[in-house]
ChimeraX commands (.cxc) that place a marker at each C-alpha (Angstrom):
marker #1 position 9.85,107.09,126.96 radius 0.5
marker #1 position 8.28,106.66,130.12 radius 0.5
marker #1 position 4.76,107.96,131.35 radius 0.5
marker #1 position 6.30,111.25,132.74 radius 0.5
marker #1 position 7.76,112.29,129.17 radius 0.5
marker #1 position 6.52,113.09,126.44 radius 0.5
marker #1 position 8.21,113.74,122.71 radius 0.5
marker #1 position 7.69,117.54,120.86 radius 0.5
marker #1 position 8.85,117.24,117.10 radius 0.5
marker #1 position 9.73,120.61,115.62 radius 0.5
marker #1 position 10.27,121.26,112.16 radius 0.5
marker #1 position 13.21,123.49,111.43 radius 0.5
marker #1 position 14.80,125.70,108.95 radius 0.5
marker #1 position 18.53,127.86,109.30 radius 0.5
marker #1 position 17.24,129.92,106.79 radius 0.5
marker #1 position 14.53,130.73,104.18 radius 0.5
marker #1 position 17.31,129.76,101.80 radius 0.5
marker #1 position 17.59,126.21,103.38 radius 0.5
marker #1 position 15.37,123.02,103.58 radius 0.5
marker #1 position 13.74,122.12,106.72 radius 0.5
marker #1 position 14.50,119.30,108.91 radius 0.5
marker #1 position 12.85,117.96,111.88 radius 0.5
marker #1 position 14.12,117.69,115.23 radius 0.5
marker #1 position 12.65,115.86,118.29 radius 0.5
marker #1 position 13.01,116.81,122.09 radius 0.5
marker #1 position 12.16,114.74,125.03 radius 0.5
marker #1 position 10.16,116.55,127.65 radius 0.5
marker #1 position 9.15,115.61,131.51 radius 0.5
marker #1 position 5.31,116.35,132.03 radius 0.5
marker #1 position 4.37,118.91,134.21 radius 0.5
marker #1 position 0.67,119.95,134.16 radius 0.5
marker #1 position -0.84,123.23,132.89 radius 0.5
marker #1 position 2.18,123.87,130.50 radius 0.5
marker #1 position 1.44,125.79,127.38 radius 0.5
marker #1 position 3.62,124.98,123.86 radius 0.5
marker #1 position 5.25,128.44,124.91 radius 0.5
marker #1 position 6.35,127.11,127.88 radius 0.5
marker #1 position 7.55,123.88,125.68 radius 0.5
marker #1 position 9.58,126.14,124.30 radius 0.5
marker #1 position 11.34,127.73,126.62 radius 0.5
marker #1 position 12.08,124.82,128.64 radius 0.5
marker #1 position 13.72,123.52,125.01 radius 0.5
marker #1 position 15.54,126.64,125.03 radius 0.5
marker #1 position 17.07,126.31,128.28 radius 0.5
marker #1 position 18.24,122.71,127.30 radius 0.5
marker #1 position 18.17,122.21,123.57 radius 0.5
marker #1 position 19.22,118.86,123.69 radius 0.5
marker #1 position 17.34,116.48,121.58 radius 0.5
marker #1 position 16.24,112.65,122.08 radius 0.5
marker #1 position 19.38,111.32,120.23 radius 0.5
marker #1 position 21.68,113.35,122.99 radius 0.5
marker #1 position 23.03,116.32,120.10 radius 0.5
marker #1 position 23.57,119.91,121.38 radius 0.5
marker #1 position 21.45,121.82,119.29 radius 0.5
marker #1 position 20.47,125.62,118.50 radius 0.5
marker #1 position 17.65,126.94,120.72 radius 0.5
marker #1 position 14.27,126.99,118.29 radius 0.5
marker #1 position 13.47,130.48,117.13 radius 0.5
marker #1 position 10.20,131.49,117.29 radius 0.5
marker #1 position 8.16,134.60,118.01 radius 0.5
marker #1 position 6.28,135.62,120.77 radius 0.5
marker #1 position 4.88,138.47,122.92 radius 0.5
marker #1 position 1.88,139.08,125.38 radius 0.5
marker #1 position 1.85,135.41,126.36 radius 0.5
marker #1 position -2.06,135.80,126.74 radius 0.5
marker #1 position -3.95,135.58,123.13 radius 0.5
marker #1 position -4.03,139.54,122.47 radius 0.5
marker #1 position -0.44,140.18,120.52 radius 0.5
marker #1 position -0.69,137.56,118.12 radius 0.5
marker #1 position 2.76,136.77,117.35 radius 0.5
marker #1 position 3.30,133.16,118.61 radius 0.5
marker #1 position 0.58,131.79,115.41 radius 0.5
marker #1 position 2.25,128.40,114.44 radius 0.5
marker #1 position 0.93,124.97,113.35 radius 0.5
marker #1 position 0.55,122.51,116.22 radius 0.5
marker #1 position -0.35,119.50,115.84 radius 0.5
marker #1 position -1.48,119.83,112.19 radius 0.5
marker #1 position -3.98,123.02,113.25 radius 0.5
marker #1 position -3.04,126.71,113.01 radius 0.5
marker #1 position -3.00,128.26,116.39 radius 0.5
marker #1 position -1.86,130.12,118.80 radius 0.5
marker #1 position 0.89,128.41,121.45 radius 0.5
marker #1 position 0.50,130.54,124.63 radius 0.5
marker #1 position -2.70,129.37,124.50 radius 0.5
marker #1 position -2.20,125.87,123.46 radius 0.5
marker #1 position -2.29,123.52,126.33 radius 0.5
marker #1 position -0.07,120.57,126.77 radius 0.5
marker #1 position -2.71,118.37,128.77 radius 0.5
marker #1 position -5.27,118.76,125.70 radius 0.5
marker #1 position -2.38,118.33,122.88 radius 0.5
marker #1 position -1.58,115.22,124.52 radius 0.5
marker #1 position -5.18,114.22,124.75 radius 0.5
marker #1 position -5.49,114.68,120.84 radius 0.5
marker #1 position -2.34,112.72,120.28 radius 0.5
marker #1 position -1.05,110.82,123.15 radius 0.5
marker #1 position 2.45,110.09,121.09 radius 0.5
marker #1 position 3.55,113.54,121.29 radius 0.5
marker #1 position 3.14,117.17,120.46 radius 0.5
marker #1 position 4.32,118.26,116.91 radius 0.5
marker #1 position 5.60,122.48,115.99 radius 0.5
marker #1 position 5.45,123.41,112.12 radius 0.5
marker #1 position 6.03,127.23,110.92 radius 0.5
marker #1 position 2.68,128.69,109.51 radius 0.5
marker #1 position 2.31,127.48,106.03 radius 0.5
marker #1 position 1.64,130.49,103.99 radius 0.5
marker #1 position 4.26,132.79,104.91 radius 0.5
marker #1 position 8.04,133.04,104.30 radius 0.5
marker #1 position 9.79,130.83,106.96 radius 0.5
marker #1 position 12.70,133.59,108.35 radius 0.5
marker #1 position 14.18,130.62,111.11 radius 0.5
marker #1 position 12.18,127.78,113.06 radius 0.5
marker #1 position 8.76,128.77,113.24 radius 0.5
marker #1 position 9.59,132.24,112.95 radius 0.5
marker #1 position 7.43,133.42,109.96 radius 0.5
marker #1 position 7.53,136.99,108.30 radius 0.5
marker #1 position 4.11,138.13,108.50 radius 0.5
marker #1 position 4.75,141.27,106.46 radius 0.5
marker #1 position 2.24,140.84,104.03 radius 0.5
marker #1 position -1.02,140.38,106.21 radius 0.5
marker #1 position 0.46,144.33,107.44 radius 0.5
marker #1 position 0.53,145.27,104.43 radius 0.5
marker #1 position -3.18,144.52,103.57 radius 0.5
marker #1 position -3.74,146.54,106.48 radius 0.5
marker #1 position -2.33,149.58,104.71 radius 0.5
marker #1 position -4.05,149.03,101.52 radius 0.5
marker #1 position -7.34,149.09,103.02 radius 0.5
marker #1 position -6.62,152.12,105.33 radius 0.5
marker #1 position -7.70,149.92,108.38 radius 0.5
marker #1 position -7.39,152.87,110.79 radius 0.5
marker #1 position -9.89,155.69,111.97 radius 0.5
marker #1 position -8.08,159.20,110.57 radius 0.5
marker #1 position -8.12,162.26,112.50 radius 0.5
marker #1 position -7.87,165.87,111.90 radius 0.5
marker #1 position -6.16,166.62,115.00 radius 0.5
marker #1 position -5.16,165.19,118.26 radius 0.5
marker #1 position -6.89,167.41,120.42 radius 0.5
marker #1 position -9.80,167.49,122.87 radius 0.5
marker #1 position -13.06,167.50,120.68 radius 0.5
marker #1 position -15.22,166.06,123.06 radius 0.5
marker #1 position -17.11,162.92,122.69 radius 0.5
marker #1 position -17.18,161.42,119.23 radius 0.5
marker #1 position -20.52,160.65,117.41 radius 0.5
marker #1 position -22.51,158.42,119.25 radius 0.5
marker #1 position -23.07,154.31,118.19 radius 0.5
marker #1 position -26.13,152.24,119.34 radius 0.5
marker #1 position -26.03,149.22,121.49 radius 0.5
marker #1 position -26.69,146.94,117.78 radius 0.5
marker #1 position -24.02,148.58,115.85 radius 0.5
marker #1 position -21.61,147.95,119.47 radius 0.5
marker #1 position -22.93,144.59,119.50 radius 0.5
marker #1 position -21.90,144.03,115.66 radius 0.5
marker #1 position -18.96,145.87,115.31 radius 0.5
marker #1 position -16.97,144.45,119.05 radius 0.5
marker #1 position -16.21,140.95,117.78 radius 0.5
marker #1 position -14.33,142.22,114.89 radius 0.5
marker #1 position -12.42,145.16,117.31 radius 0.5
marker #1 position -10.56,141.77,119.05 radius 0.5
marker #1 position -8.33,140.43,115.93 radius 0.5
marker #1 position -4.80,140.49,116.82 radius 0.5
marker #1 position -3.62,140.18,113.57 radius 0.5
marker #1 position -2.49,136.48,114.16 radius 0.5
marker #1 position -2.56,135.04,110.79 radius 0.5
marker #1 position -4.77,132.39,111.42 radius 0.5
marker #1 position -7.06,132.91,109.53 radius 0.5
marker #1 position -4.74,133.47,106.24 radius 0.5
marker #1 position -2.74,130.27,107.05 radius 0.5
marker #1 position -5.60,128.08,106.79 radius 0.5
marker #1 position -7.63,130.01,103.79 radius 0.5
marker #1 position -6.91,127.77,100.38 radius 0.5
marker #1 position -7.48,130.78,98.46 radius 0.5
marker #1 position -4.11,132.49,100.25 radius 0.5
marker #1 position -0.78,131.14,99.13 radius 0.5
marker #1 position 2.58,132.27,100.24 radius 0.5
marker #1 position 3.94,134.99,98.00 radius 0.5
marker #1 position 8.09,135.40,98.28 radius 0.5
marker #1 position 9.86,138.04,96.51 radius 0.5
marker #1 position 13.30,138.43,96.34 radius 0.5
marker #1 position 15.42,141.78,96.50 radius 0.5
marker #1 position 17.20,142.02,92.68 radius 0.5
marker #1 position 21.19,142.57,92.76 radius 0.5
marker #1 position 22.22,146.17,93.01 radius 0.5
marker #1 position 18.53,146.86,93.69 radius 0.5
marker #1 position 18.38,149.62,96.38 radius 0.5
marker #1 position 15.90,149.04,99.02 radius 0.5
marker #1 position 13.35,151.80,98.54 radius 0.5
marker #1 position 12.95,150.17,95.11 radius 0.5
marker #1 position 13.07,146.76,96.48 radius 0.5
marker #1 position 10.02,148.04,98.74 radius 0.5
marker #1 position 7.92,149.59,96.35 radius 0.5
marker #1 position 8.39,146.64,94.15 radius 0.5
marker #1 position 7.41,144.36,96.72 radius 0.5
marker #1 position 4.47,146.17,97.89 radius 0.5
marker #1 position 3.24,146.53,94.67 radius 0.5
marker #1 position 3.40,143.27,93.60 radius 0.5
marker #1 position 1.48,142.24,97.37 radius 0.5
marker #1 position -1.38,143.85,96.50 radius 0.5
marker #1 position -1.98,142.01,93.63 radius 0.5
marker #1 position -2.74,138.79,95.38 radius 0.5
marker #1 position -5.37,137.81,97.59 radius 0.5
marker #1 position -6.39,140.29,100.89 radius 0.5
marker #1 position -7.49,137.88,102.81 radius 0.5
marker #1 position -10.17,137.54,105.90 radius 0.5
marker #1 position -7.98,139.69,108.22 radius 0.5
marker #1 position -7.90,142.82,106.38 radius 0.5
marker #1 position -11.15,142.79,105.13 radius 0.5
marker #1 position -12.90,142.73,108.03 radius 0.5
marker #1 position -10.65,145.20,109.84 radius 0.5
marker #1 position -11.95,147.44,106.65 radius 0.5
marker #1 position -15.50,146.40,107.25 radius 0.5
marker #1 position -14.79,147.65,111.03 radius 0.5
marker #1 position -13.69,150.56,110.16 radius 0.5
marker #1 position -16.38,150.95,107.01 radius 0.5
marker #1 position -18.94,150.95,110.49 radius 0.5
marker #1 position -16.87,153.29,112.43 radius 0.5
marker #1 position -18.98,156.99,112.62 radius 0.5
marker #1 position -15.57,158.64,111.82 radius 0.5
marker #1 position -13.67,155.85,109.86 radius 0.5
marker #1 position -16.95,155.61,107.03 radius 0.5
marker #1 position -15.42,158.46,106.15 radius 0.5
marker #1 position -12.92,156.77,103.59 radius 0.5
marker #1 position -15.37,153.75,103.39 radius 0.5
marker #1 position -15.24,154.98,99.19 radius 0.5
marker #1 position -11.23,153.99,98.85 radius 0.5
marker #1 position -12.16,151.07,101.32 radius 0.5
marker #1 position -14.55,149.75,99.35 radius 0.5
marker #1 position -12.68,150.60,95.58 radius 0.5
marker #1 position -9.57,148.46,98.04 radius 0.5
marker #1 position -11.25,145.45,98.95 radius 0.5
marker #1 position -12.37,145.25,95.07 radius 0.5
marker #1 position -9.46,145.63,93.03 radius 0.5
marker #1 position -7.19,142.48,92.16 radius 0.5
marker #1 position -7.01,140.73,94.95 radius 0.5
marker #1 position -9.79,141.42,96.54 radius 0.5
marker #1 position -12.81,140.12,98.40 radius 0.5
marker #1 position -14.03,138.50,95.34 radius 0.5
marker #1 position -11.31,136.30,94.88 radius 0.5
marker #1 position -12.92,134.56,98.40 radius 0.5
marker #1 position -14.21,131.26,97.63 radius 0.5
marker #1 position -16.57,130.93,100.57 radius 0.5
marker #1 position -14.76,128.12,102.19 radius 0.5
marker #1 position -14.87,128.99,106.00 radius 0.5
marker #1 position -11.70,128.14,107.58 radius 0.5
marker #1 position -10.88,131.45,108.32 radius 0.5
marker #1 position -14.00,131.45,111.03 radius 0.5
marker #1 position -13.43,127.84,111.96 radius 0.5
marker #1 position -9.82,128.32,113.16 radius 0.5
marker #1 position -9.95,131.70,114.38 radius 0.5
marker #1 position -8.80,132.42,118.05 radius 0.5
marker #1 position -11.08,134.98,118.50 radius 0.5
marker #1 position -14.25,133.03,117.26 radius 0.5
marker #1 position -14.99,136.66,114.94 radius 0.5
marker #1 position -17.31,135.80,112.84 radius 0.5
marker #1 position -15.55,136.11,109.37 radius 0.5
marker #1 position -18.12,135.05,107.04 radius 0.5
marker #1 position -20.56,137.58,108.44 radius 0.5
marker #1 position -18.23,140.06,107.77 radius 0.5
marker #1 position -17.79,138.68,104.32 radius 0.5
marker #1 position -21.49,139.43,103.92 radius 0.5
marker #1 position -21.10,142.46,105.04 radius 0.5
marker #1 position -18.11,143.61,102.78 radius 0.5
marker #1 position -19.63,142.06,99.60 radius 0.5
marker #1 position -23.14,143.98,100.28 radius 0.5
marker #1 position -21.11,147.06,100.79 radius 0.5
marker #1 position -19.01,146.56,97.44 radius 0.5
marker #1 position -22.55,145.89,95.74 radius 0.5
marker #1 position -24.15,148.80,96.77 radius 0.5
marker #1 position -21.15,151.40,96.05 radius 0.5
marker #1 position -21.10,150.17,92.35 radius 0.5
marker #1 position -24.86,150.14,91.70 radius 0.5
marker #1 position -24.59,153.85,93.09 radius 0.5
marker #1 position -21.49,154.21,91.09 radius 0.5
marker #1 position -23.29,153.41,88.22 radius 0.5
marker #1 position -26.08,155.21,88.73 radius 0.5
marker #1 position -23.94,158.51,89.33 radius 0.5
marker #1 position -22.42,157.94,86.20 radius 0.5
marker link #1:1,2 radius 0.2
marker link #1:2,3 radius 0.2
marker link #1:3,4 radius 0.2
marker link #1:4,5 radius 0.2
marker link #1:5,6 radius 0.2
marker link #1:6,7 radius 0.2
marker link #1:7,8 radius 0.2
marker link #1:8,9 radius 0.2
marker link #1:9,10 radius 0.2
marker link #1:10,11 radius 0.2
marker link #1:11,12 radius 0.2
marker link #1:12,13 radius 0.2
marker link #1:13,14 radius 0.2
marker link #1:14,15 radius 0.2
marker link #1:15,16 radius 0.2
marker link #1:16,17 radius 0.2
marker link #1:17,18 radius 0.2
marker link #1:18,19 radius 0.2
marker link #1:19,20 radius 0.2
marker link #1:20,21 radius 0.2
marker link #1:21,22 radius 0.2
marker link #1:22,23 radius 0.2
marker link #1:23,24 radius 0.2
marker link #1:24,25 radius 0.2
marker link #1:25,26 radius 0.2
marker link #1:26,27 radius 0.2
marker link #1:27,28 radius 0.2
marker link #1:28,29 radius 0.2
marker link #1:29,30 radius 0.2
marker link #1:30,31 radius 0.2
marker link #1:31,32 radius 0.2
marker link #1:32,33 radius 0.2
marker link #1:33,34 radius 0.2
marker link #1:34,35 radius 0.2
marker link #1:35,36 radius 0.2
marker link #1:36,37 radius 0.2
marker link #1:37,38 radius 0.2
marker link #1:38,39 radius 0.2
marker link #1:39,40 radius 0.2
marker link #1:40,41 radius 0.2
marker link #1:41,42 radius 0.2
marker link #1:42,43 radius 0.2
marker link #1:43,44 radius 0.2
marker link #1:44,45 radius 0.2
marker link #1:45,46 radius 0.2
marker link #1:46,47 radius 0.2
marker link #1:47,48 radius 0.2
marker link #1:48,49 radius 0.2
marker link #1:49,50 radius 0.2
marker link #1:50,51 radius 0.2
marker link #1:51,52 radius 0.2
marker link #1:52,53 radius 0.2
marker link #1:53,54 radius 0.2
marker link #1:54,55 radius 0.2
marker link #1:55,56 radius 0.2
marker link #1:56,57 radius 0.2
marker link #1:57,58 radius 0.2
marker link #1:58,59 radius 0.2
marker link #1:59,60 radius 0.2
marker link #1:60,61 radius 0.2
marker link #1:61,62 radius 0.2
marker link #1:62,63 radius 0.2
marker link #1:63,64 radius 0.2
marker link #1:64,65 radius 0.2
marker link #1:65,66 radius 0.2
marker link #1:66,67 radius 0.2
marker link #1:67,68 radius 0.2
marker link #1:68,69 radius 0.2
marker link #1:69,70 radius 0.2
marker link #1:70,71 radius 0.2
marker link #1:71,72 radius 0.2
marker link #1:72,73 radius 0.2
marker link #1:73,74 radius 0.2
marker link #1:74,75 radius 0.2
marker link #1:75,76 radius 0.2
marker link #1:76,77 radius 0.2
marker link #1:77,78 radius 0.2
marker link #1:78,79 radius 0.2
marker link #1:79,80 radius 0.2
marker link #1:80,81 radius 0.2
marker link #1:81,82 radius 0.2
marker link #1:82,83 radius 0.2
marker link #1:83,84 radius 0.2
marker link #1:84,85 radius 0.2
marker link #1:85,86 radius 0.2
marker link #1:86,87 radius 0.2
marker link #1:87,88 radius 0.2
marker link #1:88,89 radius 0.2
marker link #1:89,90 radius 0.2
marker link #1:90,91 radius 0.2
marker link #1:91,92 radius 0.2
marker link #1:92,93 radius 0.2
marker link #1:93,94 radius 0.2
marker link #1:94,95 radius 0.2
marker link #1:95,96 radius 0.2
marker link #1:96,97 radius 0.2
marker link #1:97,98 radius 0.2
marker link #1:98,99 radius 0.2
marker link #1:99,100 radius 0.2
marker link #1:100,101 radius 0.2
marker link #1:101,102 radius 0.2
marker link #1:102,103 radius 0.2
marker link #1:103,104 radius 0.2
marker link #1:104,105 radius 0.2
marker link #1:105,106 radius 0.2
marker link #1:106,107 radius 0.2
marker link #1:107,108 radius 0.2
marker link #1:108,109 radius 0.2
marker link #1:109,110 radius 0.2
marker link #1:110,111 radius 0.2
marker link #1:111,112 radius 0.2
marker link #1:112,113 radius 0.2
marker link #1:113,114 radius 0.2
marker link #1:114,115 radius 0.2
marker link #1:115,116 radius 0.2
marker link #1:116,117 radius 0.2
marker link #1:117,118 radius 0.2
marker link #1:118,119 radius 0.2
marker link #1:119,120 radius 0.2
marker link #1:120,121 radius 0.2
marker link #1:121,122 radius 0.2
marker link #1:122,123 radius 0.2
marker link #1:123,124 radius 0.2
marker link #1:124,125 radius 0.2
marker link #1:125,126 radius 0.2
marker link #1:126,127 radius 0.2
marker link #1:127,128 radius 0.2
marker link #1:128,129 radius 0.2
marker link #1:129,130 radius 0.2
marker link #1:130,131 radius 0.2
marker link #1:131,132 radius 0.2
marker link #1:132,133 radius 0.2
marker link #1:133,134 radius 0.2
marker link #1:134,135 radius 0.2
marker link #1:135,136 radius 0.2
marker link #1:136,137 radius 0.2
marker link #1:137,138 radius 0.2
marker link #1:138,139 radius 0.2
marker link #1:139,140 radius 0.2
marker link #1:140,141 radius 0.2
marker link #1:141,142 radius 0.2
marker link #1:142,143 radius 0.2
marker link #1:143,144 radius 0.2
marker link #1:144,145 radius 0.2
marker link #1:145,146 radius 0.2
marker link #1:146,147 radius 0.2
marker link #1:147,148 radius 0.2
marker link #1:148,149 radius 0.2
marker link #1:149,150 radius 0.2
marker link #1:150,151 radius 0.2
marker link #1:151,152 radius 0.2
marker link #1:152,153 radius 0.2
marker link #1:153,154 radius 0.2
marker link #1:154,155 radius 0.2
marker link #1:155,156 radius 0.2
marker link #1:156,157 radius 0.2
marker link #1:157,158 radius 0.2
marker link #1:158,159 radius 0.2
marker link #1:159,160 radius 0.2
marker link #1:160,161 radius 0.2
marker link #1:161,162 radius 0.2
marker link #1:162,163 radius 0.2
marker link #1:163,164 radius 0.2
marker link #1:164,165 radius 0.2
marker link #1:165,166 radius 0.2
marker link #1:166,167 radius 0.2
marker link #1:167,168 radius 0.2
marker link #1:168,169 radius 0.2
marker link #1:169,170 radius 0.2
marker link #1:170,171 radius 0.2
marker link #1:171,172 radius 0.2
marker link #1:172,173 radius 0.2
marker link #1:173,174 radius 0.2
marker link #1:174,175 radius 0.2
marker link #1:175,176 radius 0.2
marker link #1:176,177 radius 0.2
marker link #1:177,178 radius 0.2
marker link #1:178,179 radius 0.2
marker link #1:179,180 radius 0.2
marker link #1:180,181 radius 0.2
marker link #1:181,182 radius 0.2
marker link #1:182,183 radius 0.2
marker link #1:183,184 radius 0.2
marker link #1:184,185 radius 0.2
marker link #1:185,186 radius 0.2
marker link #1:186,187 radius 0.2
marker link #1:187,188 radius 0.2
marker link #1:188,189 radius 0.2
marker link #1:189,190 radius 0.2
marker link #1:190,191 radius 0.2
marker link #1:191,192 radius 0.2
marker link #1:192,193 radius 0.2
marker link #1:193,194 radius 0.2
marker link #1:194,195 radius 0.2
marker link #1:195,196 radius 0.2
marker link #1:196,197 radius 0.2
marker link #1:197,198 radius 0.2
marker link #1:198,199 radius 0.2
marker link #1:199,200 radius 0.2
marker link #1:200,201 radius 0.2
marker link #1:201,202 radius 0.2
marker link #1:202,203 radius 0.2
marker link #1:203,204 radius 0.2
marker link #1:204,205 radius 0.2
marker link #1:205,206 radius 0.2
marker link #1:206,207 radius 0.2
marker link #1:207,208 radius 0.2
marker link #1:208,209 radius 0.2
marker link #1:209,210 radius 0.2
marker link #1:210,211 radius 0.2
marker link #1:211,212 radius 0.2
marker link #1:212,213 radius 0.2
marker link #1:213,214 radius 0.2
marker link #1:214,215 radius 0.2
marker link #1:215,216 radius 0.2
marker link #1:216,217 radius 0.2
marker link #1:217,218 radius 0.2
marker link #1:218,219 radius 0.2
marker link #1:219,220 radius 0.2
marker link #1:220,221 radius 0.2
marker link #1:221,222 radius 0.2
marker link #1:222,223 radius 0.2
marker link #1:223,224 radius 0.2
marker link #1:224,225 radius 0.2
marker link #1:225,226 radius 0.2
marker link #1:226,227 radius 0.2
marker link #1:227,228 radius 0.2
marker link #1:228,229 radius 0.2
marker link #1:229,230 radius 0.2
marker link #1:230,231 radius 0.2
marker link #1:231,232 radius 0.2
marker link #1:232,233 radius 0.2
marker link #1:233,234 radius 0.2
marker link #1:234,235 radius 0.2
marker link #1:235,236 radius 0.2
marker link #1:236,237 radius 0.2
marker link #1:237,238 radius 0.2
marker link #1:238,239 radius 0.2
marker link #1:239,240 radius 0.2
marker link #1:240,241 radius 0.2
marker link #1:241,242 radius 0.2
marker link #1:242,243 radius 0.2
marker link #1:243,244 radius 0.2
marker link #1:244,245 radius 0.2
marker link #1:245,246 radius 0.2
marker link #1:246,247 radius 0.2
marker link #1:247,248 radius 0.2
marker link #1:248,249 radius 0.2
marker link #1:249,250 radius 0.2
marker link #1:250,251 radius 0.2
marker link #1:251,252 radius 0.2
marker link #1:252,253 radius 0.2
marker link #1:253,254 radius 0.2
marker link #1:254,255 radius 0.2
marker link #1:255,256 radius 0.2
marker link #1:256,257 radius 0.2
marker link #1:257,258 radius 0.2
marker link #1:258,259 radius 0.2
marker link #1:259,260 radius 0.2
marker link #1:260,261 radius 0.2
marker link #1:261,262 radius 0.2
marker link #1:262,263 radius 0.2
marker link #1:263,264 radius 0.2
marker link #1:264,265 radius 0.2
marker link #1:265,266 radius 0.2
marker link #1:266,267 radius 0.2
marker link #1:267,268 radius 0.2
marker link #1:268,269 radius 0.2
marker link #1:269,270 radius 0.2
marker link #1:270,271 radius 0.2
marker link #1:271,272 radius 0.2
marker link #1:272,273 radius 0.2
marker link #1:273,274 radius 0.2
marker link #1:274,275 radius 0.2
view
C-alpha cells in the first residue's frame, strides 16, 4: 500500500439473521473526501484488497450536510456522522486506515444500515410535537424572550441521529421478533409496547423538554412530564455524559437533563400537594 492509498475496513452483515464479517477496500487518496464519499467510490467499484467482486455496502444516507441524520455510524471506534467525517483527519487519528462499524445499539438491517425505529418511537411517547387546533391564520403566536430563544435554540437543531443513544451505557439494543401467524397490527402494538418499557434516552427527552418550553407545546407538558417518568424514563439516566460528549450538534444534553428532572420534581410535589 503505497502513500497514495489508504485501507477502509467495513464490518458487514447480509442480514440481522447473519453474523458479521469484515471486509477491507483499498482506496487512492484524494483530499477533502468525506466517509460518504468513501462510500460511494466503494460502491462504484466494490472490489476489495484481496481482488473479490463484492456487494456494494448498504448504508443510509440523506442531506449529505449534518441536518438529516441518517448516515450515524461508528468510525473509527467513535459514533458519528460520515458526511461530515473527513478523510484527511481520520487518517490523522489513525494513519493505517479508516475503519466503518454499524451503530451499536440498534438492530443491524444490512452493512451499517441500522433500524432506528425505536429512538422514533420515544418521540411519540413523549408527544415531541407542538399540537394545533387548526391550520389556519391566527396571527403571531405568543411571544418568547431573547433568554428562553437563547435556551431553547440549541435543543431545536437535533436531527434525530442516534448519537447520542449509541454511545449512552444505560441504552442497550432491544430486538423483538414478529411471532408466527402473528398479524402485523398485533406485531406493532406488541412491539411498541414492549419499547416503552426500556430506557428513553437523551434524544427524546430533551425534544420533550423543548417542547415542555414551547408557549403552545407546555400545553401537554402534564403527559410529558407523567412520559419521561414512567419505566423507562429519565430516571433510569445514570449521569454519565456521553450523550453531550459525542453529540454532532454540541446540544447541551445534561443541561437539559437538569432541566427535565427539575420539571418531573416539581409536577409531583404539586401532584402531591393537589392530592
Amino acid at each position: 500500500m503505497s502513500q497514495e492509498q489508504f485501507a477502509v475496513r467495513v464490518q458487514r452483515q447480509n442480514d440481522p439473521s447473519q453474523a458479521p464479517y469484515w471486509h477491507t477496500f483499498l482506496l487512492d487518496y484524494e483530499p477533502g473526501l468525506n466517509v460518504t464519499s468513501l462510500l460511494q467510490r466503494i460502491a462504484a467499484n466494490p472490489t476489495t484488497i484481496d481482488g473479490a467482486h463484492v456487494a456494494p455496502v448498504a448504508y443510509e444516507s440523506g442531506c449529505l450536510e449534518e441536518v438529516c441524520g441518517s448516515c450515524t455510524m461508528r468510525i473509527n471506534g467513535r459514533v458519528r456522522q460520515a458526511c461530515s467525517a473527513l478523510v484527511d483527519h481520520l487518517l490523522k487519528e489513525d494513519p493505517s486506515g479508516i475503519e466503518l462499524r454499524p451503530m451499536s445499539q440498534f438492530p443491524v438491517v444490512r452493512d451499517l444500515f441500522v433500524d432506528r425505529y425505536r429512538l422514533f418511537r420515544a418521540l411519540e411517547k413523549l408527544q415531541c410535537w407542538v399540537p394545533v387546533d387548526s391550520y389556519d391564520d391566527m396571527g403571531s403566536g405568543p411571544k418568547q424572550s431573547a433568554k428562553q430563544q437563547e435556551q431553547n435554540y440549541p435543543l431545536s437543531q437535533c436531527m434525530s441521529c442516534g448519537c447520542c443513544l449509541d454511545a449512552c451505557p444505560q441504552y442497550k439494543e432491544v430486538t423483538i421478533e414478529r411471532h408466527k401467524d402473528e398479524s402485523e397490527e398485533a406485531f406493532e402494538e406488541r412491539r411498541d409496547a414492549e419499547l416503552d418499557r426500556h430506557f428513553i434516552g437523551a434524544a427524546a427527552m430533551s425534544q420533550a423538554v423543548l417542547m415542555n418550553s414551547n408557549p403552545i407545546g407546555k400545553v401537554l407538558a402534564t403527559s410529558r412530564i407523567e412520559a419521561m417518568t414512567a419505566p423507562g424514563g429519565i430516571q433510569n439516566c445514570g449521569k454519565a455524559g456521553n450523550c453531550q460528549a459525542v453529540c454532532p450538534k454540541e446540544i447541551p444534553l445534561m443541561t437539559s437533563w437538569g432541566r427535565a428532572n427539575r420539571s418531573a420534581t416539581i409536577h409531583y410535589v404539586k401532584k402531591f400537594f393537589d392530592g
